[in-house]
Structure formats: structure tokens, C-alpha cells
ZAVEX-888286 format. One record per residue: residue in one letter; residue number from 1; x, y, z of N, C-alpha, C in turn. Coordinates in pm, whole numbers. Example, Ala and Ser with C-alpha at 12.3 -4.5 7.8 and 13.67 -1.06 7.14 Angstrom:
<pts>
pt seza: A lovo: 1 nu: 1319 nv: -569 nw: 780 cau: 1230 cav: -450 caw: 780 cu: 1320 cv: -330 cw: 780
pt seza: S lovo: 2 nu: 1285 nv: -225 nw: 708 cau: 1367 cav: -106 caw: 714 cu: 1290 cv: 3 cw: 787
</pts>
This chain:
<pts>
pt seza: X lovo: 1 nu: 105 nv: -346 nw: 335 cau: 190 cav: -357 caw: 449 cu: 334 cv: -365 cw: 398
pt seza: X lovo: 2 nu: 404 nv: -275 nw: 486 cau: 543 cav: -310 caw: 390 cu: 616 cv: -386 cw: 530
pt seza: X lovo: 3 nu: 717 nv: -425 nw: 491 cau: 810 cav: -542 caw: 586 cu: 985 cv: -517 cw: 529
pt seza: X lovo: 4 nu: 1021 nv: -445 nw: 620 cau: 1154 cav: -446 caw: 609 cu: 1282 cv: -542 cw: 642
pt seza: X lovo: 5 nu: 1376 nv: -550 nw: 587 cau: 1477 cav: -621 caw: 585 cu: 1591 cv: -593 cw: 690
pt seza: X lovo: 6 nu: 1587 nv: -631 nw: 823 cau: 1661 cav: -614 caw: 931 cu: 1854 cv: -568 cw: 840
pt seza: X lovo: 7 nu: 1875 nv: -398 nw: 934 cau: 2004 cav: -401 caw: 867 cu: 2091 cv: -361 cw: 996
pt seza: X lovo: 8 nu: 2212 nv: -368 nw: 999 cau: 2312 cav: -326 caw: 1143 cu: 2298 cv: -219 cw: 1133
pt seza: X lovo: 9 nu: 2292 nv: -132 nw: 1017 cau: 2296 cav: 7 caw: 1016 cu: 2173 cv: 44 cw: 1072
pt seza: X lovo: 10 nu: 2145 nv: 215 nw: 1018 cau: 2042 cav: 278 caw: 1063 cu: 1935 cv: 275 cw: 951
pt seza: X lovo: 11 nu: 1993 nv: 277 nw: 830 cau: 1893 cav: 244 caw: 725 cu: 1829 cv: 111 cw: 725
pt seza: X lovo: 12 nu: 1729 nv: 138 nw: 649 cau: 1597 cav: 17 caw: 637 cu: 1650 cv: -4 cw: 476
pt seza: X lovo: 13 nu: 1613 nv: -161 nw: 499 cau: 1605 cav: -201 caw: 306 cu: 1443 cv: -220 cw: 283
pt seza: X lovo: 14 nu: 1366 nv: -171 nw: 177 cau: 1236 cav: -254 caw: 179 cu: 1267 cv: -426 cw: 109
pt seza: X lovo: 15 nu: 1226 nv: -500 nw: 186 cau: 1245 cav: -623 caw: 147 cu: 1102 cv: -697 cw: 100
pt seza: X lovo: 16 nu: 973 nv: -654 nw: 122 cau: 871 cav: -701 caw: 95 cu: 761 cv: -583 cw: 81
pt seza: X lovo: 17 nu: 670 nv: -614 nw: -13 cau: 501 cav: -489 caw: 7 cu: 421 cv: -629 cw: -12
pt seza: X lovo: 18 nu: 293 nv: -606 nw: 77 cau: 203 cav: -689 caw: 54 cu: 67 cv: -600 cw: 41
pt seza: X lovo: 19 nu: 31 nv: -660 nw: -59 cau: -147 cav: -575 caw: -82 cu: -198 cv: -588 cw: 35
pt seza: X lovo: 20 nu: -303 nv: -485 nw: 43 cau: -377 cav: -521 caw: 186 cu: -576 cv: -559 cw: 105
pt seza: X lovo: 21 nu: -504 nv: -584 nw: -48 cau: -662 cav: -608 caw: -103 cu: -677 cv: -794 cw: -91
pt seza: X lovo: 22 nu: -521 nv: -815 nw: -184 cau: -551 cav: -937 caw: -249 cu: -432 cv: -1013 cw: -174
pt seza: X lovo: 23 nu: -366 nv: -949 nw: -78 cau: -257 cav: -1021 caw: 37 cu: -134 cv: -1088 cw: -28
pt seza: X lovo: 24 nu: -107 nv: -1029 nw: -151 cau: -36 cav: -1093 caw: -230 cu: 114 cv: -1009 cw: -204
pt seza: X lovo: 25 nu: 213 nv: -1089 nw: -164 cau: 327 cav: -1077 caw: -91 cu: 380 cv: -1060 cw: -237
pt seza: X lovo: 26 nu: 491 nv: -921 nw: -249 cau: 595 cav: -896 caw: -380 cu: 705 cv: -873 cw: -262
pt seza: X lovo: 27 nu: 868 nv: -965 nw: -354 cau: 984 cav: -929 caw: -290 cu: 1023 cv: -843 cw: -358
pt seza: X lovo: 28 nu: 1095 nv: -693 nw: -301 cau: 1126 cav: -577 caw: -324 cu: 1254 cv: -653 cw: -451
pt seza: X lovo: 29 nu: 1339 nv: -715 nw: -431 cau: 1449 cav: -774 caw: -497 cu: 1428 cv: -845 cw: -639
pt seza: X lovo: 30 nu: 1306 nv: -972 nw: -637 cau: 1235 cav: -997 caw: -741 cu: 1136 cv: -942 cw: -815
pt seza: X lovo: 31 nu: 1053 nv: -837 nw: -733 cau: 913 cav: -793 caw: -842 cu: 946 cv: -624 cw: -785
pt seza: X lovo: 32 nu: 1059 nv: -577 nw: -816 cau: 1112 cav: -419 caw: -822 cu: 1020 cv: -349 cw: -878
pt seza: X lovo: 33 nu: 960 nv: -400 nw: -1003 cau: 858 cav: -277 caw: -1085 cu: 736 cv: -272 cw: -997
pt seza: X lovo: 34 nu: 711 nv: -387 nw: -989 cau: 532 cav: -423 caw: -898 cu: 571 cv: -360 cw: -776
pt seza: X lovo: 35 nu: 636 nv: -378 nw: -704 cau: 707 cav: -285 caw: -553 cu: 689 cv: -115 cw: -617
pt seza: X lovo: 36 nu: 718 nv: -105 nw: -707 cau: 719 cav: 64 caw: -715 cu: 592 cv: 124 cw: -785
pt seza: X lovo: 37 nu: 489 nv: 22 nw: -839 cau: 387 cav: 69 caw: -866 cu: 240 cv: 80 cw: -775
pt seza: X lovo: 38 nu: 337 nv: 16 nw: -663 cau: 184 cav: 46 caw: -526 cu: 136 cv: 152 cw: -517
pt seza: X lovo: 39 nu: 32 nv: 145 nw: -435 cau: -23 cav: 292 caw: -421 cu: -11 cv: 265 cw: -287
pt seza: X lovo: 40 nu: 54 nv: 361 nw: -213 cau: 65 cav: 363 caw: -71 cu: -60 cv: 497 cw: -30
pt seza: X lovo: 41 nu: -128 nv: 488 nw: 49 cau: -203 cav: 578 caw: 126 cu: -197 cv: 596 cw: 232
pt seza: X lovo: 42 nu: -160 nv: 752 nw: 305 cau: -172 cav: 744 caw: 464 cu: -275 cv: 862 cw: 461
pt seza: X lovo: 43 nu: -417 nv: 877 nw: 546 cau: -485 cav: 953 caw: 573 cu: -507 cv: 969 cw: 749
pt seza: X lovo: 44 nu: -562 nv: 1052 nw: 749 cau: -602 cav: 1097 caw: 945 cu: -771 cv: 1124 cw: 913
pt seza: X lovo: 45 nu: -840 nv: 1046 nw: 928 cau: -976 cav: 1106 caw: 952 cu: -989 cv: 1168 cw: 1020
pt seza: X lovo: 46 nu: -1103 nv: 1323 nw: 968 cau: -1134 cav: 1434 caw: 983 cu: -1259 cv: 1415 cw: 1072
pt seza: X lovo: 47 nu: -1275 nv: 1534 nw: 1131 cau: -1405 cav: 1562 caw: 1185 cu: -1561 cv: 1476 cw: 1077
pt seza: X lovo: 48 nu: -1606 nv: 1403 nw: 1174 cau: -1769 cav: 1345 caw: 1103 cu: -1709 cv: 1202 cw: 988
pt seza: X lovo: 49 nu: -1567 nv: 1204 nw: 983 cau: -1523 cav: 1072 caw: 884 cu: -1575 cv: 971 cw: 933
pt seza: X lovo: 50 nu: -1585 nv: 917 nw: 840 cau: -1696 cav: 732 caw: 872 cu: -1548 cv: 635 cw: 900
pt seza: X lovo: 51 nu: -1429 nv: 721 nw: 901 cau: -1366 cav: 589 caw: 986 cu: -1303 cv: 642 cw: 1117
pt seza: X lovo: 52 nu: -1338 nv: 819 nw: 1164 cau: -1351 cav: 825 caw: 1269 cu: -1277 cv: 966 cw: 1272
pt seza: X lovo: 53 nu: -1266 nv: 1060 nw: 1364 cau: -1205 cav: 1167 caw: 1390 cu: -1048 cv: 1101 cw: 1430
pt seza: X lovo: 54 nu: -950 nv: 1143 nw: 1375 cau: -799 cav: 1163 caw: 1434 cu: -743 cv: 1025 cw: 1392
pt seza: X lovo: 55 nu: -862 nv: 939 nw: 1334 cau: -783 cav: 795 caw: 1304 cu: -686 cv: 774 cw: 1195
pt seza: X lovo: 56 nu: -575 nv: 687 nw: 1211 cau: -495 cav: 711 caw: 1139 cu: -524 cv: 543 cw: 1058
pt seza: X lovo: 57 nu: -525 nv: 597 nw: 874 cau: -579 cav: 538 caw: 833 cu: -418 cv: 514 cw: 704
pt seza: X lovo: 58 nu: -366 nv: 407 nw: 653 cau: -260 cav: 375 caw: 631 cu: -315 cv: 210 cw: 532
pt seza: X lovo: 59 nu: -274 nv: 194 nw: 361 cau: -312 cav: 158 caw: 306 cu: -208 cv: 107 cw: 159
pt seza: X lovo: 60 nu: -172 nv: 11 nw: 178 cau: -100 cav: -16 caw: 67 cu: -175 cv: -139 cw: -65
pt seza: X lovo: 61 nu: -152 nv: -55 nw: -164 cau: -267 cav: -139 caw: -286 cu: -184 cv: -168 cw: -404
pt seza: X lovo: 62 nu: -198 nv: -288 nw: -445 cau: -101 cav: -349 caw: -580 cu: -155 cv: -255 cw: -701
pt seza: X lovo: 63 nu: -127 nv: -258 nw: -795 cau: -148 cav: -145 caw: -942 cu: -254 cv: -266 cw: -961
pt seza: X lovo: 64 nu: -246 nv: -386 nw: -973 cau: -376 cav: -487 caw: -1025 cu: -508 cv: -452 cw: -981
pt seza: X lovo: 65 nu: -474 nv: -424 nw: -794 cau: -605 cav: -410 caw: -775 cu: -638 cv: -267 cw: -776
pt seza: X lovo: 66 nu: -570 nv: -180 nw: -790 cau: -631 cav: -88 caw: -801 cu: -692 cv: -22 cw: -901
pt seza: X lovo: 67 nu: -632 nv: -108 nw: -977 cau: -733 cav: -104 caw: -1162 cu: -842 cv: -154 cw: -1133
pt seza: X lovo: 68 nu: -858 nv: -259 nw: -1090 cau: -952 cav: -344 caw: -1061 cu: -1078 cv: -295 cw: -1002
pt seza: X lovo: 69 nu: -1009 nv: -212 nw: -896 cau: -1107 cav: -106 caw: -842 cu: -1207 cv: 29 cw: -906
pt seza: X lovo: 70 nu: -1127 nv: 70 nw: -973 cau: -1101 cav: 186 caw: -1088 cu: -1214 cv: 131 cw: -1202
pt seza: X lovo: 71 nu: -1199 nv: 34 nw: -1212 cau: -1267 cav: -27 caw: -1349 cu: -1370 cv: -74 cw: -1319
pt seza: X lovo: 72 nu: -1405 nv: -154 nw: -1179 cau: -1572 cav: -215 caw: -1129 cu: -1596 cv: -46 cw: -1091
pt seza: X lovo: 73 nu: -1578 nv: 51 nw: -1067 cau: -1625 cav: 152 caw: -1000 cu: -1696 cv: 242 cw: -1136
pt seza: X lovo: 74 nu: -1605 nv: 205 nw: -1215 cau: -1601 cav: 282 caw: -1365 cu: -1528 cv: 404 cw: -1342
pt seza: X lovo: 75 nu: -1425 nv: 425 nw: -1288 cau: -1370 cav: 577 caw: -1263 cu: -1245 cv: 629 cw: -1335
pt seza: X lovo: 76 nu: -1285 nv: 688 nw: -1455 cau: -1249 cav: 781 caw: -1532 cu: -1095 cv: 874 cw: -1468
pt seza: X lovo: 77 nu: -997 nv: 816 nw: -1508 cau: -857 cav: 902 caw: -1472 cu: -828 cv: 993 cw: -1581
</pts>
């Protein structure tokens, strides 16, 4: 989930990403590298998808857990 930093202008600051594995809140300002190593995902399930036709499917994952994932799965990059 990302959470932006209210600005007068028209631009957005990112001010926060939070995993949506391990809910672990990074400030864009203090943890800059961990903020840029997320894996953001946006998908639309397709026809017969198990999370549904046309659904919009939107996913932000820390680099920890997605090793984490990668590695209980055993999946070879």
C-alpha cells in the first residue's frame, strides 16, 4: 500500500510503502533503498482467473518477503 504525503501542489510525495505480506510500514525519507526495492504489482484478472474476470488486482511486496517467497517456493531467478 503506498500512502502519500499531502502537497498544495499537484504533485504527490511518496511518504510511506507498506508490505501487504508482513505490514511492515517503510518511510520513503528514512528507508529510501527498502522504498525502491518493492515489488509493486498491478494485474486485471482474465477470463476463468481464480481471482475473477476484470478484477483489479494491485500488490505491493518488501524485497524480504519476496525472497522469502522465492526461497520457500524454491524458485530459481
Amino acid at each position: 500500500m503506498l500512502i502519500y504525503e499531502p502537497k498544495a501542489t499537484t504533485i504527490e510525495k511518496l511518504k510511506f510503502v507498506i508490505c501487504d505480506i508482513c505490514k511492515k510500514k517503510y518511510d520513503n525519507d528514512k528507508d529510501f533503498f527498502e522504498t525502491q526495492e518493492f515489488f509493486h504489482i498491478q494485474e486485471t484478472g482474465g477470463y476463468g482467473s481464480v481471482f475473477g474476470d476484470g478484477k483489479e488486482i494491485n500488490v505491493d511486496i518488501c524485497q524480504h518477503c519476496m525472497n522469502k517467497i522465492l526461497i520457500d517456493n524454491q524458485v530459481e531467478i
